[in-house]
MARGU-242025 format. One record per residue (C-alpha): residue in one letter; x, z, y. Coordinates in steps of 0.05 Angstrom, whole numbers, plus 5000, padded with zeros to 4 digits. Each point is the difference from the previous one (the first is absolute). Example, Ala and Ser with C-alpha at 12.3 -4.5 7.8 and 13.67 -1.06 7.14 Angstrom:
SETOR residu    u    w    v
SETOR      A 5246 5156 4910
SETOR      S 5027 4987 5069
//
This chain:
SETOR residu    u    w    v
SETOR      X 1915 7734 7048
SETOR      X 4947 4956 4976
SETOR      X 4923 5016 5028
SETOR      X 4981 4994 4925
SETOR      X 5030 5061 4978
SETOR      X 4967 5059 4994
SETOR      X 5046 5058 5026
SETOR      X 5015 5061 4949
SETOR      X 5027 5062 5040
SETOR      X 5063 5030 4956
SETOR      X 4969 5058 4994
SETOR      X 4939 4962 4956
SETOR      X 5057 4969 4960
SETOR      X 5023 5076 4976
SETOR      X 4939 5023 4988
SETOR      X 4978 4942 4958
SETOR      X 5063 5007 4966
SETOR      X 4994 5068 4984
SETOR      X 4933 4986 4975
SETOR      X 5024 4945 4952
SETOR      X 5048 5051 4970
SETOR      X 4946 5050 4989
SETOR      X 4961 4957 4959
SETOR      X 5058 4975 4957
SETOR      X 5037 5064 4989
SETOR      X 4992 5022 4932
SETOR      X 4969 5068 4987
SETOR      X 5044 5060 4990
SETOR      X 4980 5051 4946
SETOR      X 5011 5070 5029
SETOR      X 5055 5041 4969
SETOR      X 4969 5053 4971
SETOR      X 5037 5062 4951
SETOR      X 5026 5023 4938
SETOR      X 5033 5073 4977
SETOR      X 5069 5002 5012
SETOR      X 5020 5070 4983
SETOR      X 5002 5009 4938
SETOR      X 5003 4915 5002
SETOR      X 4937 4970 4970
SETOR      X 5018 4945 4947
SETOR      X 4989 4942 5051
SETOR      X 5037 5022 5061
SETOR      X 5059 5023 4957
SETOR      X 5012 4930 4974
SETOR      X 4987 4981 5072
SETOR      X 5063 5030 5022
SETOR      X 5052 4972 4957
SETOR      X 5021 4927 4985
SETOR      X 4931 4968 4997
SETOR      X 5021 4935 4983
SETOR      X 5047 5019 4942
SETOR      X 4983 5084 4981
SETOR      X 5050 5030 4972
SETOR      X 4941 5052 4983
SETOR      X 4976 4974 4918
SETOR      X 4928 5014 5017
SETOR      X 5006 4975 5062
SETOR      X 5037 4931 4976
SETOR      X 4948 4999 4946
SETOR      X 4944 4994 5048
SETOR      X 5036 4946 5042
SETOR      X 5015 4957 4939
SETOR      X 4918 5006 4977
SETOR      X 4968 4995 5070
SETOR      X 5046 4989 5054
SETOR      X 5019 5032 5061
SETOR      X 4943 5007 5047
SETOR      X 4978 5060 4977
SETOR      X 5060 5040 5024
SETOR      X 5005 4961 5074
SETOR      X 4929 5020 5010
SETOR      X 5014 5075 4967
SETOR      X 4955 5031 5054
SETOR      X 4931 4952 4980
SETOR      X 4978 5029 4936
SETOR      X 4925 5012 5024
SETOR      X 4922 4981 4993
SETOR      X 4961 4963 5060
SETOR      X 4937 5035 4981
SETOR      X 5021 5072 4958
SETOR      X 4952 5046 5053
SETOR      X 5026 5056 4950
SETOR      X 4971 4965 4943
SETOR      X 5065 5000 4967
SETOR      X 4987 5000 4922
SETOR      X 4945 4944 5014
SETOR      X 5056 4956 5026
SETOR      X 5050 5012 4966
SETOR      X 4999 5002 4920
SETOR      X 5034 5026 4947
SETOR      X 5070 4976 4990
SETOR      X 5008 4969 5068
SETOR      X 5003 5068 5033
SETOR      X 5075 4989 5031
SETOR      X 4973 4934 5033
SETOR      X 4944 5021 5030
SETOR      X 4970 4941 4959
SETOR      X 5035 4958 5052
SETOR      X 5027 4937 4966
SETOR      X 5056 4990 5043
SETOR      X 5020 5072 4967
SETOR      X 4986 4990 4930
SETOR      X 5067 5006 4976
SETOR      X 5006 5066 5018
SETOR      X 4948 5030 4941
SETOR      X 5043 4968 4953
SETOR      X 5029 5050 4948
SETOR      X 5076 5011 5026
SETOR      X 5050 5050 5003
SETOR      X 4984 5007 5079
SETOR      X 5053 5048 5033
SETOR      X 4979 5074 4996
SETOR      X 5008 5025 5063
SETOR      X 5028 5084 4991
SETOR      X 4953 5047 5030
SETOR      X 4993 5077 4999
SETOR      X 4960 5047 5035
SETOR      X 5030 5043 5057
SETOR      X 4997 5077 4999
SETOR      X 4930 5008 5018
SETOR      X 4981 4942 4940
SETOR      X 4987 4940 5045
SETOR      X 5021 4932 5025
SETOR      X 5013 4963 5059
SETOR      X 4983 4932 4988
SETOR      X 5009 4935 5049
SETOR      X 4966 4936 5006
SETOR      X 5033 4950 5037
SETOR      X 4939 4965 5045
SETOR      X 5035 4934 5047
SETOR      X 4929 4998 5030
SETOR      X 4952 5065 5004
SETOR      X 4929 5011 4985
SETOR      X 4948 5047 5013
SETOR      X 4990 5044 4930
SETOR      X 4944 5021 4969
SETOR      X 5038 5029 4945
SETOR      X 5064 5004 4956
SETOR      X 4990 5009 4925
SETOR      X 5062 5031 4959
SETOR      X 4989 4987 4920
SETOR      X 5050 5012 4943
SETOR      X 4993 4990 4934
SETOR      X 4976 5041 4941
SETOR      X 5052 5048 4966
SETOR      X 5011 4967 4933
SETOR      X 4994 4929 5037
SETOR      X 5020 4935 4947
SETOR      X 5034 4951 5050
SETOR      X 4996 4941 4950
SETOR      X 4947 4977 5033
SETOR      X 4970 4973 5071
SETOR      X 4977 5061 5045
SETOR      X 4930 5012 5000
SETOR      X 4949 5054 5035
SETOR      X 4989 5045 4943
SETOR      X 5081 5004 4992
SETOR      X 4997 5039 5075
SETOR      X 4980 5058 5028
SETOR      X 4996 5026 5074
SETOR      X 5043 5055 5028
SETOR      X 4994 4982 5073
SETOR      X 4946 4970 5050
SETOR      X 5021 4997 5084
SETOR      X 4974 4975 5054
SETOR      X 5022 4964 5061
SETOR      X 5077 5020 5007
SETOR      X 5034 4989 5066
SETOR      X 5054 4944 5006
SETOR      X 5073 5032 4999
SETOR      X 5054 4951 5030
SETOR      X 5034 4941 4972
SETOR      X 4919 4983 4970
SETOR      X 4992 5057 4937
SETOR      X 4946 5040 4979
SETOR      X 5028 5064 4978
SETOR      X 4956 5043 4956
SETOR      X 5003 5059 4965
SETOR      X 4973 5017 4933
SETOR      X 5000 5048 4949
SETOR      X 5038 4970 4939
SETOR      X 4966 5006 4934
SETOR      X 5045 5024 4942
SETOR      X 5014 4945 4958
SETOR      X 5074 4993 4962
SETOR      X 5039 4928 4983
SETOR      X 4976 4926 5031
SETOR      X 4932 5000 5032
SETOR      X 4963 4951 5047
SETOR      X 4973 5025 5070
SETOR      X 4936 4959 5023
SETOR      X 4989 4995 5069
SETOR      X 4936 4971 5029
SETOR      X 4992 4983 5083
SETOR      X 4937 4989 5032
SETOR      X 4993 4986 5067
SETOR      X 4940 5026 5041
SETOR      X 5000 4937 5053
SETOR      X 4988 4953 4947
SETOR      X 4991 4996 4923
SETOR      X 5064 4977 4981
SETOR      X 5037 5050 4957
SETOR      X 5072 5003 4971
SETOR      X 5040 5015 4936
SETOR      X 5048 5025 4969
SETOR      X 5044 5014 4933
SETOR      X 5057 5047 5007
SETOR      X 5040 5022 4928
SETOR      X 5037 5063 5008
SETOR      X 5046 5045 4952
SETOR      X 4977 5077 5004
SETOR      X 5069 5022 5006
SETOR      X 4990 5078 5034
SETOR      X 4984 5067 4961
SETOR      X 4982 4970 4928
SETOR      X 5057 4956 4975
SETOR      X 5062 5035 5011
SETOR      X 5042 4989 4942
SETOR      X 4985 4921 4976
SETOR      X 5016 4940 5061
SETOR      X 4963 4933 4987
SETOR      X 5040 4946 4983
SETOR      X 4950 4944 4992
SETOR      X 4942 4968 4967
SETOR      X 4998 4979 4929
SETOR      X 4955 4933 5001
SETOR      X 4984 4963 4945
SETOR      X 5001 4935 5016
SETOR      X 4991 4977 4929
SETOR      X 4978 5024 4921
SETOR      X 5053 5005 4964
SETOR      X 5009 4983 4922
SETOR      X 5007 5034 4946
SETOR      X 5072 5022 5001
SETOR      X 5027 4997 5068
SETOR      X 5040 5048 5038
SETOR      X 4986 5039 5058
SETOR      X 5062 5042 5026
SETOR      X 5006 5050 5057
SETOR      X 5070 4996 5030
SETOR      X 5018 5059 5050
SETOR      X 5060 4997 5051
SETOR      X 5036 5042 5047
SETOR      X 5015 4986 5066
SETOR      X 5060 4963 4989
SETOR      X 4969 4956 4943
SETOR      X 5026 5032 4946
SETOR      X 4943 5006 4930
SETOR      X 4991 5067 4993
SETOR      X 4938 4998 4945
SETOR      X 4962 4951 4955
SETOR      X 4937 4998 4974
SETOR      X 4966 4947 4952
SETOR      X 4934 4985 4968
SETOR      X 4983 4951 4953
SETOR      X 4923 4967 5006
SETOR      X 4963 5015 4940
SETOR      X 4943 4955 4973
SETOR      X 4939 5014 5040
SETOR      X 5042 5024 5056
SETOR      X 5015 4938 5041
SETOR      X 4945 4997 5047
SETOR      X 5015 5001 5076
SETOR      X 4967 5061 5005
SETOR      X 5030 5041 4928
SETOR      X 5083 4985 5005
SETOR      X 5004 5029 5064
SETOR      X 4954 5059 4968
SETOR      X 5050 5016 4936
SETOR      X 5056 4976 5037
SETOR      X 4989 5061 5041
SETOR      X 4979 5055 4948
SETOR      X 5075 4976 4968
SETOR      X 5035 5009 5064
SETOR      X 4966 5061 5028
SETOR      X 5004 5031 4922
SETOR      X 5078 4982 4997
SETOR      X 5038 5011 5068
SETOR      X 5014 5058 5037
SETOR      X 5009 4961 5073
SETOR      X 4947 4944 4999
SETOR      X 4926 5006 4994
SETOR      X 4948 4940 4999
SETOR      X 4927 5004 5023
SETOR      X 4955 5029 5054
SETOR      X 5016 5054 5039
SETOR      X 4948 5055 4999
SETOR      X 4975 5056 5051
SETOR      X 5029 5045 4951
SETOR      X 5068 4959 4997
SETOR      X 4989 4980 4930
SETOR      X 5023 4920 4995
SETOR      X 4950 4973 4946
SETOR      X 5000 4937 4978
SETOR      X 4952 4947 5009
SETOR      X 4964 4944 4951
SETOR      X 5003 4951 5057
SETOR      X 5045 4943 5016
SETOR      X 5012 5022 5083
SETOR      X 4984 5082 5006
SETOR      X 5071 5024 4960
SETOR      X 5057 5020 5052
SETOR      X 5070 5008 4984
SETOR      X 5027 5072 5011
SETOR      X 5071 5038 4996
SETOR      X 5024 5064 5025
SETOR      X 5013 5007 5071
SETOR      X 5063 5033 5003
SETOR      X 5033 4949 4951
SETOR      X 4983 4939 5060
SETOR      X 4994 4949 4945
SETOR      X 4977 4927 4996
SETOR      X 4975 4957 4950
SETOR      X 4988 4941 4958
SETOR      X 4938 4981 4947
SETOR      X 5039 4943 4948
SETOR      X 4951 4964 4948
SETOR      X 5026 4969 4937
SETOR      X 4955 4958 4970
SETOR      X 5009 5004 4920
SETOR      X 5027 4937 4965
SETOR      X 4958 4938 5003
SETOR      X 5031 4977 4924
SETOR      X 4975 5059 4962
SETOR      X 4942 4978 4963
SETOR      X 4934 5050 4993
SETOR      X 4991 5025 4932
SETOR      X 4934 4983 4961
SETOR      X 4956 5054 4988
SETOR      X 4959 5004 4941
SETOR      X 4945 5045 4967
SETOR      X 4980 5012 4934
SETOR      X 4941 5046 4981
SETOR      X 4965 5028 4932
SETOR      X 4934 4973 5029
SETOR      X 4972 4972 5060
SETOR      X 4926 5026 4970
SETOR      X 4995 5075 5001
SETOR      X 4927 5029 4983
SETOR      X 4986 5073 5020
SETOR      X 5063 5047 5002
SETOR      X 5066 4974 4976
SETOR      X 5070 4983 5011
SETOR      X 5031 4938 5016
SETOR      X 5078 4999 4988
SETOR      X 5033 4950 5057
SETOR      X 5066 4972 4984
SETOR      X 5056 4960 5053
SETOR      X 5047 4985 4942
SETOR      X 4987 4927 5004
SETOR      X 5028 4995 5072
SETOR      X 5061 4964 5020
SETOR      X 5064 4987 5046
SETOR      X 5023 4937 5007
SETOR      X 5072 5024 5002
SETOR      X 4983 5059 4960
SETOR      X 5001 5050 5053
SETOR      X 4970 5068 4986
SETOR      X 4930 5007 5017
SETOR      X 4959 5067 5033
SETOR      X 4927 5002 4992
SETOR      X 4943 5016 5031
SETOR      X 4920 5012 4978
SETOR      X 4942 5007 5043
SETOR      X 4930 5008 4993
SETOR      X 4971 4949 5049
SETOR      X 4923 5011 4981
SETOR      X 4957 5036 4951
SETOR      X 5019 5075 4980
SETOR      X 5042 5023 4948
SETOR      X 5070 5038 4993
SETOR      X 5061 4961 4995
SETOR      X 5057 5052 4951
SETOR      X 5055 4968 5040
SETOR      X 5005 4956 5069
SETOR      X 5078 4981 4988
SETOR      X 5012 4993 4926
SETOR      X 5004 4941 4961
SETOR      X 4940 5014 4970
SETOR      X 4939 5049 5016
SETOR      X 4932 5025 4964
SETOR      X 4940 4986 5031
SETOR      X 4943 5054 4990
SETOR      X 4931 4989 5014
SETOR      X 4936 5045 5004
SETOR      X 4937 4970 4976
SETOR      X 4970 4964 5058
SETOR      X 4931 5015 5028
SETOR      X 5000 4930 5009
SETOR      X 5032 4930 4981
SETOR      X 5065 4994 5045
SETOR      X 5062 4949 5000
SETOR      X 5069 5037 5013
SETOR      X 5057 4956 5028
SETOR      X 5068 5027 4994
SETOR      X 5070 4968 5027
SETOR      X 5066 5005 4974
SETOR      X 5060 4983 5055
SETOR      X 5072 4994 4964
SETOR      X 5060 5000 5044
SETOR      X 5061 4966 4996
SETOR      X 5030 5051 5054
SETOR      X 4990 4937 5051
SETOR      X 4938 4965 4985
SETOR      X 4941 5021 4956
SETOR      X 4940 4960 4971
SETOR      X 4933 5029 4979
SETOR      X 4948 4992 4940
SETOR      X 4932 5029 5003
SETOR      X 4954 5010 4941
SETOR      X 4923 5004 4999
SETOR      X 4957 5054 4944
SETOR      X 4934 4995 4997
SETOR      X 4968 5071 4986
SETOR      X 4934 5020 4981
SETOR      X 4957 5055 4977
SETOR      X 5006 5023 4926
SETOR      X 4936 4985 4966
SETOR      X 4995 5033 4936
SETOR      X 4977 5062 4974
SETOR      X 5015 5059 4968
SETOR      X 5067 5044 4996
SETOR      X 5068 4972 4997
SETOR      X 5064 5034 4986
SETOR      X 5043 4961 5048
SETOR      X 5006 4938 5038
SETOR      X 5038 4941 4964
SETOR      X 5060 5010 4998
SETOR      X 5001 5069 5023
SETOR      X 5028 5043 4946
SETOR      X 5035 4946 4958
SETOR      X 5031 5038 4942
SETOR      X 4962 5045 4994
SETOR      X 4926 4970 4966
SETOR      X 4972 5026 4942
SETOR      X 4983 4964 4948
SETOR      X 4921 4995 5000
SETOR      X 4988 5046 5040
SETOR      X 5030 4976 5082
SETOR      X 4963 4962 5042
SETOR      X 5020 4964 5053
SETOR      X 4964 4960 5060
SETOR      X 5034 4931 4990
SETOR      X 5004 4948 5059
SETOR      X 4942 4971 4996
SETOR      X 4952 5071 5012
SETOR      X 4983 5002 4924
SETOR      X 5018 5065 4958
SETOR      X 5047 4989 4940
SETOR      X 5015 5048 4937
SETOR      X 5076 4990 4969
SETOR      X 4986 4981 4934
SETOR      X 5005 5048 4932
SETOR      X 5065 5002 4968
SETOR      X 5026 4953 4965
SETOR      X 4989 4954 5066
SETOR      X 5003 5059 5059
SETOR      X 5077 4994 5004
SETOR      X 4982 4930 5043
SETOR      X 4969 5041 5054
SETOR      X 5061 5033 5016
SETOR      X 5040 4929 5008
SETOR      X 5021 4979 5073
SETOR      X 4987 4934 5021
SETOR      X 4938 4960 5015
SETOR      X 4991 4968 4935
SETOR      X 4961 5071 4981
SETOR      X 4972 5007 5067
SETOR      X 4924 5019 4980
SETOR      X 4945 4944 5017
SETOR      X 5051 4960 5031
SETOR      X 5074 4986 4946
SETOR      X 4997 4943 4952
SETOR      X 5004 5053 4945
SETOR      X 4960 5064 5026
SETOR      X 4960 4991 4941
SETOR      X 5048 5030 4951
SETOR      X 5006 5064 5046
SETOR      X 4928 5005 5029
SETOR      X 4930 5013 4990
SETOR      X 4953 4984 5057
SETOR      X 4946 5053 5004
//
């Protein structure tokens, strides 16, 4: 051995070894927990395929944000919560604990709803699956309001508590159990669950979606959501299909999208009122405490519903209406667009159209200004008007209907306070017909009063049209003295 080496006893040589890997090992994240019974929204996708769920919410979140979340199922905390929760965590990231490794799972989906029920005494045992344990300062049960819209992210005025613990014992194979009294809430849900330890400020969460299935709903089973992934136009389609166990139709029911209907959040509405007003075995909507299912103007909330003894399945099909039929054009014609103090303004959709002449429907609205509209569906409609306090500008719309697309016209009238004075008999032309010569007076258009002239030249007053219109025809003159 050569004098100009040092010597290194083996022993040095293991230690320094075992100090190299120390300082190059990379740093494990403890395992932490997440609610396992009923399944929270994470750990449920956790214990499937992750790489390819056959889950749809589940696959959904893999395809938008990967699979991370749902290998590290039990990490959905804050470093620094120190029971601070609603400070660090916002609004509409509630189910990730604002952690952005989690962020997928506050997206609006239909999550699994997990079945729960109370037990005899009216509460439930619920289990949180914890790989590594922590001191607690507390557990924090929330669940959301009765009457809870799930079309949008969770958020902390959608919750309220029903159960607060404190440090529960370990059971084997690493679960919390805990027992809480079970609030009475009927249809799909979403438990809250907040952890915070007391050795540190870290603090967990979690979203768990259940189904209220004991006690309440006893004659309707769930069969699904109705989502809206889209609006739909004018004319489309939307179908219920029912089956039996063997696959066999056993009912059908259809609704056609009306104009103004096609919004995400309205087809799924009327598409409901039709089914729930038309069959006997299939209801659409939100199941209530009272087990009423009422529908829902939102495009996420609506559940699909069928009797429980029949054990049925179903479908939602969407035609969409024919992409060649051409809208119709819509026109307006009106006696006057002018109108001074009280009068009547007679509103006409004769002029519209079909370009393959198909029949047309109609409809009239008021969209500002007051007055009273005689008729909101006929082809044409009076419009009546109290003299105004003050100057106003109504705007009314006509919509025709082909029966598959529509098209709409809107008219503007300006009207303003009459300005003459005196006694009038009626306001032109209210009581056409019926003027005496040289003796009726009428308030004309224009807020003047106006006598019908003596016989031989009265008979003109009583002529329909607007070339005798008073103030305002070409020949009013012939009929009309201005006073």
């Amino acid at each position: 051995m050569s004098a100009n080496k040092p010597l290194i006893h083996p022993m040095a040589l293991s230690l320094f070894a075992l100090t190299v890997g120390l300082a190059v090992a990379p740093a494990q994240v403890a395992a932490h927990g997440s609610m396992s019974v009923p399944a929270s929204r994470v750990y449920y996708c956790a214990q499937g395929n992750i790489e390819n769920p056959a889950d749809p919410a589940c696959r959904a979140h893999v395809q938008q944000f990967g699979t991370q979340a749902f290998y590290n199922w039990n990490g959905v905390n804050q470093a620094n919560a120190a029971g601070n929760h609603r400070a660090v965590v916002p609004d509409g990231k509630l189910c990730s604990g604002n952690n952005g490794m989690f962020q997928g799972l506050d997206a609006v989906r239909d999550w699994k709803a997990q079945p729960i029920a109370p037990d005899a005494s009216g509460r439930f045992q619920f289990e949180f699956r914890a790989p590594a344990a922590h001191s607690t300062r507390d557990w924090i049960f929330y669940i959301t309001r009765a009457g809870w819209d799930g079309s949008r992210a969770l958020r902390w005025d959608d919750l309220e508590e029903f159960c607060r613990l404190g440090n529960v014992p370990l059971s084997p194979g690493n679960i919390y159990r805990m027992n809480c009294p079970l609030p009475q809430r009927a249809g799909r849900h979403v438990i809250y669950n907040v952890w915070q330890r007391s050795d540190s400020t870290e603090a967990f969460y979690t979203c768990v979606d259940v189904e209220f299935t004991g006690g309440v709903n006893t004659t309707w089973a769930e069969l699904g959501a109705l989502s809206a992934q889209n609006a739909l136009p004018e004319g489309s389609t939307v179908s219920l299909r029912l089956f039996n166990a063997q696959g066999g139709d056993v009912g059908r029911v259809s609704h056609r999208v009306a104009a103004g209907q096609g919004a995400a959040s309205e087809w799924p509405y009327h598409f409901a009122l039709t089914v729930n007003q038309t069959s006997g075995d299939a209801r659409i909507g939100v199941l209530e405490a009272s087990g009423q299912i009422v529908p829902q103007r939102s495009a996420t909330a609506n559940r699909v519903f069928a009797r429980r003894t029949l054990n049925l399945n179903h479908q939602i099909d969407i035609q969409l209406p024919d992409v060649g039929v051409l809208p119709p054009v819509s026109r307006i014609s009106a006696s006057t667009t002018a109108v001074v103090g009280a009068g009547v303004d007679e509103l006409s959709a004769a002029q519209s159209s079909d370009p393959a002449g198909r029949p047309l429907s109609y409809s009239w609205s008021l969209l500002s200004g007051a007055g009273q509209l005689s008729s909101e569906t006929g082809v044409s409609t009076r419009l009546t008007l109290a003299n105004p306090s003050s100057a106003q500008t109504l705007q009314l719309r006509l919509r025709a209907s082909n029966g598959t697309a529509s098209a709409d016209a809107t008219v503007s009238i300006q009207h303003s306070p009459a300005t003459g004075g005196g006694d009038y008999d009626h306001v032109y032309p209210q009581g056409l017909g019926t003027y005496q010569a040289g003796q009726t007076v009428v308030l004309g258009s224009d807020g003047q009063r106006y006598r019908c002239r003596p016989f031989p030249n009265g008979g003109w007053c009583n002529i329909s049209g607007t070339a005798y219109a008073p103030g305002s025809g070409w020949a009013w003159q012939d009929a009309w003295t201005r006073l």
